[in-house]
N, C-alpha and C positions, 0 to 999 in steps of 0.2 A: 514328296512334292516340294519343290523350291520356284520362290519366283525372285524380283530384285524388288527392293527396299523404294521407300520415298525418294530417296536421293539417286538411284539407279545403279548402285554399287555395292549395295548390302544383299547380300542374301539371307532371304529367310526361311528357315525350314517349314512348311506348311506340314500341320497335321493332317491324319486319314480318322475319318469317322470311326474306321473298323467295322461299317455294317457288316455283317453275315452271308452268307450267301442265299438259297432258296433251299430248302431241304425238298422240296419236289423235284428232286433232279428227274431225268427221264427214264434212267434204268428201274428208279425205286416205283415211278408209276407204273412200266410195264410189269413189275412184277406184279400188279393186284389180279385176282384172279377171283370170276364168281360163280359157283356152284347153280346158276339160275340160267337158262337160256330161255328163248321165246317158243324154240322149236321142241324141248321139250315140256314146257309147261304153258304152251301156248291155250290148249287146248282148254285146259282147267281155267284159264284167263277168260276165256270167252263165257263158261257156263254162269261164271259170277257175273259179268257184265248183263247178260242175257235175265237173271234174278235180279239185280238192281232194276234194272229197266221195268219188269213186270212191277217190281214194288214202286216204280217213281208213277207209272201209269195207275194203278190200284188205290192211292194215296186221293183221298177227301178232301181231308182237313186243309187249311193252308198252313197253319201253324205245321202239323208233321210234316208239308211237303219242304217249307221251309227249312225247318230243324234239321230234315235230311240232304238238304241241297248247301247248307252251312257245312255242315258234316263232312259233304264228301271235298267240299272247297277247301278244308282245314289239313286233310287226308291227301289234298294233291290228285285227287283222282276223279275229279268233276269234268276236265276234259275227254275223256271216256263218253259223259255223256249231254254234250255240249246243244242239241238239239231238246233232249226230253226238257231241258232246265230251261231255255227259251221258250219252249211252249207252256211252260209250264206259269213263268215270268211273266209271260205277257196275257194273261188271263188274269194278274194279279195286277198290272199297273193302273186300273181305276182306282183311282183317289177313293170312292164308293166303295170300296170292294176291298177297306183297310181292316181291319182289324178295330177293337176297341180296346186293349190293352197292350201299355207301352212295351214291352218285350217283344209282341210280334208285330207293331207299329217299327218301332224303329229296328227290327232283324229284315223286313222287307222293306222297307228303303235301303237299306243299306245294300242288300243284292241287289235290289232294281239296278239301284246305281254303278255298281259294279260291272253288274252284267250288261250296262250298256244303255237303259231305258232311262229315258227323260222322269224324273219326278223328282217334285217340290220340296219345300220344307214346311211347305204350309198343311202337308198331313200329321206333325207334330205339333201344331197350337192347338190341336182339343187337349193339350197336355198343358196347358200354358192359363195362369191368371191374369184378370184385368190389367196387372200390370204389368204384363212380359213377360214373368217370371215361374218359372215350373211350379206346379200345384205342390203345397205342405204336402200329401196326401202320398206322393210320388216316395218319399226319404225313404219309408220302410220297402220299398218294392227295389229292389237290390238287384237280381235278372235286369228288370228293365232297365235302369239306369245304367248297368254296364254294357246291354244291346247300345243303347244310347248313345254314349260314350264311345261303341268301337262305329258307329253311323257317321259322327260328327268329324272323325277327319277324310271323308269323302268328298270329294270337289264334281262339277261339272267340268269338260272338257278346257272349256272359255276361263274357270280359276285357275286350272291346273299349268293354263299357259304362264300366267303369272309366275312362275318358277322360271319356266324356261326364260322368259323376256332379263329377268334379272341375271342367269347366269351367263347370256351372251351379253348382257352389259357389263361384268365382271371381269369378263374375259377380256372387251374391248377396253377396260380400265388397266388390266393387268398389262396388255400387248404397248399400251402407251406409257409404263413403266417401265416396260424391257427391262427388267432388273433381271431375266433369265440370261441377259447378255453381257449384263455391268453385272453381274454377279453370281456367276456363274454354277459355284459350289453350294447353293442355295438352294431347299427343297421348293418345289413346286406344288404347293397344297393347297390352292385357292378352293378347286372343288370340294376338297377336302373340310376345310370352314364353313364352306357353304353350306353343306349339307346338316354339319353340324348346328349351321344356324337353322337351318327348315326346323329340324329336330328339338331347339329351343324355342322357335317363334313360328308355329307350325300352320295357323290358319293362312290361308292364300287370298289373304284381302290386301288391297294395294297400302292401308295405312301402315301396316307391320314390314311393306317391301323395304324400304330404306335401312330397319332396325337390324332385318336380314344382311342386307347387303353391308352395312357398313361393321357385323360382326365378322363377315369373312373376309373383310378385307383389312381388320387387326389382327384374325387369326393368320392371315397370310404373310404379312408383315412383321408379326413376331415370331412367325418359323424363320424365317431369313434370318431376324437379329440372332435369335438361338444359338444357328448354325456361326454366326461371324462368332460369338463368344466360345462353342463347342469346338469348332473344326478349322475356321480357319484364321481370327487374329490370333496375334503371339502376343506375350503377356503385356511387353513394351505399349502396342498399339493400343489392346484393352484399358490398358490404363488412362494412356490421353485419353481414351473416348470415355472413361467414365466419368472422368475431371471434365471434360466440354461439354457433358450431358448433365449435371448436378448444377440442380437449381439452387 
């Protein structure tokens, strides 16, 4: 890759990243092949589904219906039975009708939530002291605290926008930089950082939106510089810009 120089006379050889290519080419996917079809093992598919069912219906307790409607969410295979678990859900969303111990307190918030049903967080302050703060009593109870803990990054609908609003402002930040056009050889990782920021700054309260936003928009801004030092200045240029940039 060669373009012209400052003065419009020099040429400069422009380096190649050398990425790689895709090792999923298309020959290497068709060759996978699986020993499983529906039409023969269909049939055994149904006799299982058909035993879950009887066992989701048969089930008392809330705690086992839970523990097994977690189960089968972890398993990948709850949509199978997407009807028993709503019925099942919505017999459980009274506030009244909680539990008194935090592992199955916060294992059924956290499906309510999931599966779609309105509820509060005000079902976890019988866990909570005068002064805000989780009962001493809680430390040793280990299950709950980690139900707890996988409860708390669940959002309502109305938080979870708060993601989205930020990354169509990111975008509309980026698009008025047009650096994808002044700068062409430049990777494009905005969403990239972004997410990486969610994943540092994860609650979806609007005072963290900024902290978010303005870490992916150094992460994005330092893959560009990267690539000018990696791929595409030549040593001459790096150098002025080191000397213009040193304070």
């Amino acid at each position: 890759m060669a373009s012209e120089g400052a003065q419009g006379n020099e040429v400069i050889e422009r380096r190649s990243a050398g990425h790689l290519p895709t090792v999923w080419d298309a020959q290497l996917v068709n060759s996978f092949t699986s020993p499983y079809s529906y039409e023969i093992h269909g049939t055994r598919l149904e006799e299982l589904k058909q035993d879950v069912r009887k066992l989701l219906v048969s089930m008392k307790e809330p705690r086992e219906q839970l523990d097994l409607i977690n189960n089968m969410q972890r398993l990948g295979v709850s949509y199978h039975f997407e009807k028993e678990i709503k019925n099942i859900l919505a017999n459980l969303v009274d506030p009244n009708n909680f539990a008194t111990d935090l592992y199955t307190v916060a294992l059924q918030f956290r499906l309510l939530r999931q599966n779609g049903f309105s509820i509060t967080t005000d079902v976890i302050n019988k866990f909570m002291d005068s002064d805000g703060k989780f009962m001493d009593t809680l430390q040793e109870d280990v299950n709950g605290l980690l139900s707890l803990y996988e409860a708390s990054y669940l959002a309502f609908p109305d938080e979870e926008s708060v993601y989205l609003k930020e990354v169509q402002e990111l975008v509309r930040w980026s698009k008025d930089l047009n650096l994808k056009e002044k700068l062409p050889f430049g990777r494009d990782r905005l969403l990239e950082g972004y997410f990486w920021a969610v994943g540092c700054v994860s609650p979806p309260l609007q005072s963290f939106s900024k902290l978010r936003r303005d870490i992916a928009k150094f992460t994005y801004l330092a893959t560009i510089l990267d690539d000018v030092h990696d791929v595409y200045g030549s040593l001459d240029e790096l150098e002025k810009y080191r000397i213009a940039t040193s304070w």
